[in-house]
C-alpha positions as CSV (number, residue, x, y, z in Angstrom):
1,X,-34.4,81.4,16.8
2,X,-34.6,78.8,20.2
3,X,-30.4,77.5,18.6
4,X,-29.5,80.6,18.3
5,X,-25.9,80.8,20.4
6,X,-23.9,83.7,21.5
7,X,-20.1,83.8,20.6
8,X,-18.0,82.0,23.8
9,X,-16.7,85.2,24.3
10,X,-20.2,87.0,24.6
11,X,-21.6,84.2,26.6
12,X,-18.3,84.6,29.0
13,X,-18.9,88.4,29.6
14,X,-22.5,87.6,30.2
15,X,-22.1,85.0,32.6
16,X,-20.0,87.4,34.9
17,X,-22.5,89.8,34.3
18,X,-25.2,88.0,35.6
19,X,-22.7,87.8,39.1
20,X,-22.6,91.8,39.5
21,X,-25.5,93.1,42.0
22,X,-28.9,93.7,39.7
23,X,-28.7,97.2,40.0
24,X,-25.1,97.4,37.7
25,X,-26.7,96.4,34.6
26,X,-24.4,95.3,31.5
27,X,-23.3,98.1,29.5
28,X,-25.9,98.9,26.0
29,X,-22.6,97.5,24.1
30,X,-23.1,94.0,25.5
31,X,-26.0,92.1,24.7
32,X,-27.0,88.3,24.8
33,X,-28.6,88.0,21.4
34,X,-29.0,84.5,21.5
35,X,-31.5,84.8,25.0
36,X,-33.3,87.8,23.0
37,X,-34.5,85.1,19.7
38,X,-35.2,82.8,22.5
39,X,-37.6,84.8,24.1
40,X,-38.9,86.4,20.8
41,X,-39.5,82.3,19.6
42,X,-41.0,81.5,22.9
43,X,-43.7,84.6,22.7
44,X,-44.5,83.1,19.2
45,X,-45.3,80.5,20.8
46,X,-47.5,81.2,22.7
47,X,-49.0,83.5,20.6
48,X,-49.6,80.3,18.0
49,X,-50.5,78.1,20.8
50,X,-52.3,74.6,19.6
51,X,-51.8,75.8,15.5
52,X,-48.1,75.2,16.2
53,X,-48.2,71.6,17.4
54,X,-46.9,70.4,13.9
55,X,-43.0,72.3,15.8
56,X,-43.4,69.7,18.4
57,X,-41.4,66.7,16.9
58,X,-38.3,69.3,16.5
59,X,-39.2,71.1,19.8
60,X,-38.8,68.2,22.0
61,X,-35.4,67.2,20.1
62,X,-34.2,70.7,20.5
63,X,-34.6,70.8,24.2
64,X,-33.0,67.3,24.4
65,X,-29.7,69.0,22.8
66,X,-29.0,70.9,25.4
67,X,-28.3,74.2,23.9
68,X,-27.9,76.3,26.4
69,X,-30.2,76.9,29.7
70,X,-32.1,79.6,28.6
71,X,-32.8,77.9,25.0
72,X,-34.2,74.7,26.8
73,X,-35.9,76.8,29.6
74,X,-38.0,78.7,26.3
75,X,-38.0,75.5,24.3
76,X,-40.0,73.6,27.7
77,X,-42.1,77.0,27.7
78,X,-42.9,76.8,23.7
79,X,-44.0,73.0,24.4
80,X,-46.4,74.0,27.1
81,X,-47.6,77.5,25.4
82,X,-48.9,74.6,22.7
83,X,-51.3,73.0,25.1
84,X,-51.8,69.3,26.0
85,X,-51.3,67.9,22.2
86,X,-47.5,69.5,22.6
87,X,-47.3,68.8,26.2
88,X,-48.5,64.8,26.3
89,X,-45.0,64.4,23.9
90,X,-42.9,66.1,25.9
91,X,-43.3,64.6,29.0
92,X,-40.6,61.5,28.9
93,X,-37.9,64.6,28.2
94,X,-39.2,66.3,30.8
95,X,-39.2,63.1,33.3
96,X,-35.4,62.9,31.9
97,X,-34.2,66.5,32.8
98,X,-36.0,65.9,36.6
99,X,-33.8,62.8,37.0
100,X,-30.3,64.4,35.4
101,X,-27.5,65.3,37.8
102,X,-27.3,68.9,36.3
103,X,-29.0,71.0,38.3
104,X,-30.0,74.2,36.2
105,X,-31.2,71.1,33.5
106,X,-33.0,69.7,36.7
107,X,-34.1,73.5,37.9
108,X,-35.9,73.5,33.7
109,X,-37.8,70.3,34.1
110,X,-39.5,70.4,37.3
111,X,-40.6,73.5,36.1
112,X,-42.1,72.7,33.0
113,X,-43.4,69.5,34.4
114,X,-45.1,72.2,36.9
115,X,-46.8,74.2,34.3
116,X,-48.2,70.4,32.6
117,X,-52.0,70.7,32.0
118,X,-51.7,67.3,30.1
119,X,-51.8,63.5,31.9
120,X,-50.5,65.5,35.3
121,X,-50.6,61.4,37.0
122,X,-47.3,60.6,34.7
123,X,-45.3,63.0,36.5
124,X,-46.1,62.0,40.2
125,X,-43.0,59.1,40.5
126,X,-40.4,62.7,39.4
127,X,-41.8,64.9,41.7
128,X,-42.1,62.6,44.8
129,X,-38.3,62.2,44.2
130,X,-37.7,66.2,43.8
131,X,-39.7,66.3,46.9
132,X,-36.4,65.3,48.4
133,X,-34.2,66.8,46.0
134,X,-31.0,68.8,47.8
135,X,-31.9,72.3,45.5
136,X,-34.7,74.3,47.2
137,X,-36.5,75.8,44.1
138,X,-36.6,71.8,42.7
139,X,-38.4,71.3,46.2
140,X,-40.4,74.1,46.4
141,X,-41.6,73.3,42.6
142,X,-42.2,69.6,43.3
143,X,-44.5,70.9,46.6
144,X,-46.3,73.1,44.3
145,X,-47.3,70.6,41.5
146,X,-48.2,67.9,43.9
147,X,-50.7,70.4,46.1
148,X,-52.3,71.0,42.3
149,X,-52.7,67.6,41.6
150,X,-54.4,67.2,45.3
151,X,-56.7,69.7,44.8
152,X,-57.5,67.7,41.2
153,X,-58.1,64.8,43.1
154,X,-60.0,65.5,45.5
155,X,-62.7,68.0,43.2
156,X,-65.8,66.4,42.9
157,X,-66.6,65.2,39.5
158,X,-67.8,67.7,36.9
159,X,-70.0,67.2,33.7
């Protein structure tokens, strides 16, 4: 379901869609049906959590390809809904997307390395850098997971 891909014509109408204000909604006729089995695949993953860390191998090479955005953005979410086993794997992808030059791909990873529960201290070299990043949201994301890991470091210890 997460390489499911739209026909380029679909995808096209979709795309300028997405450009009208909210409130004109795409007509019943058009629907992306590839962003639909993404979303169904990522809420089965998270419904299977930890039981589906056997996917991970294939999840992580399946975000690396690059589908499309919204497959990789519910592919990154699918490795997290797993938990840390899922999550520890997919951090050197993750690290990749921060560093690449296409934004949206950029946008994806700082998120997901946002939502990391698993060795959070990996990450800290990517986000200093988005820190500084020229997009906003990569900024605002980067601020966000380094507060968290603040806050980690400085809680007392705990038994």
């Amino acid at each position: 379901m997460l390489i499911k891909k739209d026909p380029p014509v679909v995808s096209k109408l979709v795309d300028l869609w997405d450009r009208l204000p909210a409130w004109l909604g795409p007509p019943s006729w058009l629907r992306n049906q590839a962003g639909l089995a993404h979303g169904e695949a990522e809420i089965g993953f998270r419904i299977l959590g930890a039981e589906a860390r056997q996917a991970v191998p294939a999840l992580i090479k399946l975000y690396e390809q690059d589908i499309s955005l919204v497959s990789q953005d519910t592919t990154s979410n699918a490795l997290i809904s797993i938990g840390p086993a899922g999550q520890r794997l997919a951090i050197p992808s993750f690290l990749r997307g921060a560093a690449s030059s296409n934004v949206p791909v950029r946008v994806n990873a700082v998120l997901a390395l946002f939502q990391l529960d698993a060795e959070q201290l990996q990450v800290v070299p990517a986000l200093v850098k988005a820190l500084s990043d020229t997009i906003g949201f990569i900024r605002a994301d980067a601020a966000g997971v380094s507060g968290a890991l603040e806050q980690m470091r400085n809680r007392p210890f705990q038994h």
